[in-house]
Backbone as a printed PyTorch tensor [residue, N CA C, xyz], in Angstrom:
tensor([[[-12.7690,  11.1310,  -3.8230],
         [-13.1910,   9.9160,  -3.1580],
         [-12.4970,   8.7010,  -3.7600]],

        [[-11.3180,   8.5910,  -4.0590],
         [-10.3150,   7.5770,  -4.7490],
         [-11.0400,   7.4190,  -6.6030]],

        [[-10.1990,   6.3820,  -6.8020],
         [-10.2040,   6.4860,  -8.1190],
         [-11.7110,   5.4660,  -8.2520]],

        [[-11.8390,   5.4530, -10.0710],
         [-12.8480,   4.5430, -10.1630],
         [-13.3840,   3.4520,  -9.5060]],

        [[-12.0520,   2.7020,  -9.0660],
         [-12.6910,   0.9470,  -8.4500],
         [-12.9820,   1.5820,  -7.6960]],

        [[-12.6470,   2.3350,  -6.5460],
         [-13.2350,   2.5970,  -5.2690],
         [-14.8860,   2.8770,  -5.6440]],

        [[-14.6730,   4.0010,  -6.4970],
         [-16.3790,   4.4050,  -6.4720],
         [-17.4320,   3.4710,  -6.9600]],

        [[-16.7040,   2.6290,  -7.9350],
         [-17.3050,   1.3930,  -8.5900],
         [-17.7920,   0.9770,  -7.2650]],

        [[-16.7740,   0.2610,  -6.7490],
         [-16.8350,  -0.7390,  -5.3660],
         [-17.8620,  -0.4910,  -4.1190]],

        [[-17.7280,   1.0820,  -4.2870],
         [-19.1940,   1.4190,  -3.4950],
         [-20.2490,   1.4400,  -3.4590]],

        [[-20.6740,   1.4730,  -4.9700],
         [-21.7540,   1.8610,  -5.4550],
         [-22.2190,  -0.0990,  -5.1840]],

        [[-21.2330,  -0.7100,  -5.9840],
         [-21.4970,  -2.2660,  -5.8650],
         [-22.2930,  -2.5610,  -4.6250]],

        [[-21.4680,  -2.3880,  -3.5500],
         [-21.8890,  -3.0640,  -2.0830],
         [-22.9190,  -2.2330,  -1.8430]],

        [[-23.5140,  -0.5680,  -2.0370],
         [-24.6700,  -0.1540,  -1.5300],
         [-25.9460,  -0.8620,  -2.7090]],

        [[-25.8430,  -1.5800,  -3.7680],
         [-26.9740,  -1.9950,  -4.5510],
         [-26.6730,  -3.3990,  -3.8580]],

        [[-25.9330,  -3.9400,  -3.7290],
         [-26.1310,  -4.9910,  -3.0390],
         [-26.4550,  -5.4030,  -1.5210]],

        [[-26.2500,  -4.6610,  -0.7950],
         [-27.1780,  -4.2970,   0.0440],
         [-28.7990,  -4.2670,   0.0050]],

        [[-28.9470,  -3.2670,  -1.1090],
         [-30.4250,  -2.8710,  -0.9460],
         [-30.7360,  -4.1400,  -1.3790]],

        [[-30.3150,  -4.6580,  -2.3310],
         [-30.9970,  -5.8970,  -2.9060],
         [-30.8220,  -6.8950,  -1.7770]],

        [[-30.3160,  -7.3880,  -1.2620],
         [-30.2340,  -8.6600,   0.0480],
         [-31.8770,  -7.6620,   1.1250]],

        [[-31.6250,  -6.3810,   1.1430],
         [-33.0750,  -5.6390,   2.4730],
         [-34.1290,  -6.2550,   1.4050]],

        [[-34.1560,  -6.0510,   0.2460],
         [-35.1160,  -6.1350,  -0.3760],
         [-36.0510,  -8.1270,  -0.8160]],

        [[-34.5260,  -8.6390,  -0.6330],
         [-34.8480,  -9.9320,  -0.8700],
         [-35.6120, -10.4430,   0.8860]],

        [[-34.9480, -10.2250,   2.0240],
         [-35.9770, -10.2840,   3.0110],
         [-37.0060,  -9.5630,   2.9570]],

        [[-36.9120,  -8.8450,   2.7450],
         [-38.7180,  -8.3430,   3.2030],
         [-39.3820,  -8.7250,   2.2180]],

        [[-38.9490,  -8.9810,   0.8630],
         [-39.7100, -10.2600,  -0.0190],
         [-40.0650, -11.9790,   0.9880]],

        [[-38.8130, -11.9790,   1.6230],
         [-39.3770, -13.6460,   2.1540],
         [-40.3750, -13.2080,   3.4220]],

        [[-40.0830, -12.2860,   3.7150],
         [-41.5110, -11.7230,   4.9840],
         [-43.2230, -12.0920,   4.5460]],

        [[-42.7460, -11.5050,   3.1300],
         [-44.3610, -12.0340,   2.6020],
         [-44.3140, -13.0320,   2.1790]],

        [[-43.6830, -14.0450,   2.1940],
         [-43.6310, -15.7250,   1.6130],
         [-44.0500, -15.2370,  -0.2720]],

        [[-42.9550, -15.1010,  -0.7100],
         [-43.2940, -14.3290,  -2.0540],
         [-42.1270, -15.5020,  -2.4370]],

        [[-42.0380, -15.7980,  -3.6670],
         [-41.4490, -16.9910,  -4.5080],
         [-40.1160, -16.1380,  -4.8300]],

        [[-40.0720, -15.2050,  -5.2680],
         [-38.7730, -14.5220,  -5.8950],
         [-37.9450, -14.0380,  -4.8120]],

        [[-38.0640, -14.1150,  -3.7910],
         [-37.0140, -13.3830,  -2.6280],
         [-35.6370, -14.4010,  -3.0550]],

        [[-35.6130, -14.8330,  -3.7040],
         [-34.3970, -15.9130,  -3.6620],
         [-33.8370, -15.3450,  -4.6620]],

        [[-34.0860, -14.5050,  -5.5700],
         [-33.2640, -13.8240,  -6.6920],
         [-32.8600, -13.0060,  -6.4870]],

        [[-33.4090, -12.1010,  -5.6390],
         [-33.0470, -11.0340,  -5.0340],
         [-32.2400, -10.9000,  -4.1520]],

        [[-31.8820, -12.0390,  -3.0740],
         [-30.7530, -11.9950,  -2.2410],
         [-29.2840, -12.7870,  -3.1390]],

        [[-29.7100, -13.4430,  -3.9340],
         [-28.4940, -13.6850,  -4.7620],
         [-27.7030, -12.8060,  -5.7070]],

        [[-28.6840, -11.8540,  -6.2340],
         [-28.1420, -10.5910,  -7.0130],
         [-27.1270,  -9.9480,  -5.8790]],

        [[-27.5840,  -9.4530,  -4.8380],
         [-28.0480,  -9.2190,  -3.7200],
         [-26.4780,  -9.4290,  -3.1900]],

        [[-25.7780, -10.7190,  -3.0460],
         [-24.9910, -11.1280,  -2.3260],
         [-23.6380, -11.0550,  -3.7180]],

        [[-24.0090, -11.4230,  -5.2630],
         [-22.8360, -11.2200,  -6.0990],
         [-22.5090,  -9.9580,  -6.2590]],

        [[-23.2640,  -9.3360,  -6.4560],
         [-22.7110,  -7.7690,  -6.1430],
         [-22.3220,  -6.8220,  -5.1630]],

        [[-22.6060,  -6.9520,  -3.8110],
         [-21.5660,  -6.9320,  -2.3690],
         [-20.3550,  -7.7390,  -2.9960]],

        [[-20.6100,  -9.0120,  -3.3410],
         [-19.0690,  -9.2480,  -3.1230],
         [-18.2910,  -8.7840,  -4.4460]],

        [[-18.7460,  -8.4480,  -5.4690],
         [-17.8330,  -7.9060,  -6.5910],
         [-17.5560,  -6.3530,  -5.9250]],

        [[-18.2500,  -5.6390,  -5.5300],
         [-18.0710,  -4.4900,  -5.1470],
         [-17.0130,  -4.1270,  -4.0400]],

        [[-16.9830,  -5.0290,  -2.6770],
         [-15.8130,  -5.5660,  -1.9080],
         [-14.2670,  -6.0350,  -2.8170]],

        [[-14.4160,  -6.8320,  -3.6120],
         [-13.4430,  -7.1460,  -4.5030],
         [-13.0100,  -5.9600,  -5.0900]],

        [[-13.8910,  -5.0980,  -5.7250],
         [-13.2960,  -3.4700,  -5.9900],
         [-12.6640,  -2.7700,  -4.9370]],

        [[-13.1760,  -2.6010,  -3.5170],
         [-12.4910,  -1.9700,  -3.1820],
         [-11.1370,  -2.2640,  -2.5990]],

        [[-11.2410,  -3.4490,  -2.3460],
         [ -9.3600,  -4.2980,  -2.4630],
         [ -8.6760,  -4.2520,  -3.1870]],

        [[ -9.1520,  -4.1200,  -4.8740],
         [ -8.2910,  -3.9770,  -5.7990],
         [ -8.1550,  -2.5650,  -5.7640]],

        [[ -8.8510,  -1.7750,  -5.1060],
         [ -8.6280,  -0.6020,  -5.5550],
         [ -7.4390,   0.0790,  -4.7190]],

        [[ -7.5590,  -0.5320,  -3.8550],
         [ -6.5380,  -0.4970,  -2.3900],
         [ -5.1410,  -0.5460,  -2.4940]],

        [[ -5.1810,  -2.6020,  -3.2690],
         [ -4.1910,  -2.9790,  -4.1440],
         [ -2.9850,  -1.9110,  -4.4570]],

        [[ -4.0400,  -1.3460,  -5.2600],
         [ -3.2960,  -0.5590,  -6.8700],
         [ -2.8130,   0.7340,  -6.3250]],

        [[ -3.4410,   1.3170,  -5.0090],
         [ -3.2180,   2.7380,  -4.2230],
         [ -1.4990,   2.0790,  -3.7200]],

        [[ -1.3240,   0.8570,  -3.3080],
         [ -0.3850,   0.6540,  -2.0460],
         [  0.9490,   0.5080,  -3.7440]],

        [[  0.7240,  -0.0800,  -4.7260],
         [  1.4940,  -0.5780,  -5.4260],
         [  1.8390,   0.5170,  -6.3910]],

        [[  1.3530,   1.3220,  -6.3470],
         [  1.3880,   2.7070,  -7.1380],
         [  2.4310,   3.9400,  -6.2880]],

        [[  2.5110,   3.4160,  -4.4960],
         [  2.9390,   4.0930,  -4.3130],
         [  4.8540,   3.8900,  -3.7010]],

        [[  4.3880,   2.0350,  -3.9170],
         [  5.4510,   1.5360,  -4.2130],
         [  6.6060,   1.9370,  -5.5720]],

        [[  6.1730,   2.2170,  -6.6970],
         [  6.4100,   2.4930,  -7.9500],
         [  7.1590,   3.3360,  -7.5620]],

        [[  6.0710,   4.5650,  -7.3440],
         [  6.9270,   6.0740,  -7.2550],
         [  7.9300,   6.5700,  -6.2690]],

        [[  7.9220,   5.3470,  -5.3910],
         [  8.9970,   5.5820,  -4.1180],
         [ 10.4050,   4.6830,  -4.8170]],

        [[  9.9260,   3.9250,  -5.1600],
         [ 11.0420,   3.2830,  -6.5890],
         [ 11.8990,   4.1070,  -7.3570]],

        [[ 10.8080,   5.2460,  -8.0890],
         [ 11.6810,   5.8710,  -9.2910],
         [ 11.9600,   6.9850,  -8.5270]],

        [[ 11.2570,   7.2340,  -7.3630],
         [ 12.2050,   8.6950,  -6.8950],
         [ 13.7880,   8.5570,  -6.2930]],

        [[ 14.0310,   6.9440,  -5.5560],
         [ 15.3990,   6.2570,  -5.0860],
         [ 16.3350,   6.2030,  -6.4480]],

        [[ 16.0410,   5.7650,  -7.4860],
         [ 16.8150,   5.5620,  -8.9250],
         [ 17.2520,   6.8340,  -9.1950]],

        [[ 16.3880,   8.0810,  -9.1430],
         [ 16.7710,   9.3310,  -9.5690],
         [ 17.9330,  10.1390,  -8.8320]],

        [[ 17.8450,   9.6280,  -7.6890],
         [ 18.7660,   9.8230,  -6.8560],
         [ 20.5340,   9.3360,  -7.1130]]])
């Protein structure tokens, strides 16, 4: 399932997820803390998104590399 960032990156955006479901149905009950919870909520979707771009990144530039040193060998 790709390398670390990817799995990192997934795991990121599915806890951040739950945390944003979890911060509404906190403001459903007019509860004071739903506001921490969608902010956790929303930095970790987006660090986790940021993983999987970098992880993407590093797939496309990695395969740049090796298409590099296989032309030189030539």
């Amino acid at each position: 399932m790709g390398n670390k960032y990817m799995r990192r990156g997934i795991w990121f955006i599915l806890v951040g997820i739950a945390f944003n479901i979890h911060g509404y149905y906190l403001m459903k009950g007019d509860q004071f803390k739903y506001g921490w919870a969608i902010v956790i909520g929303t930095i970790a979707f987006g660090f986790g998104f940021l993983q999987v771009i970098y992880s993407l990144i590093r797939k496309m530039d990695r395969k740049a590399i090796l298409k590099d040193r296989s032309e030189t060998e030539e």
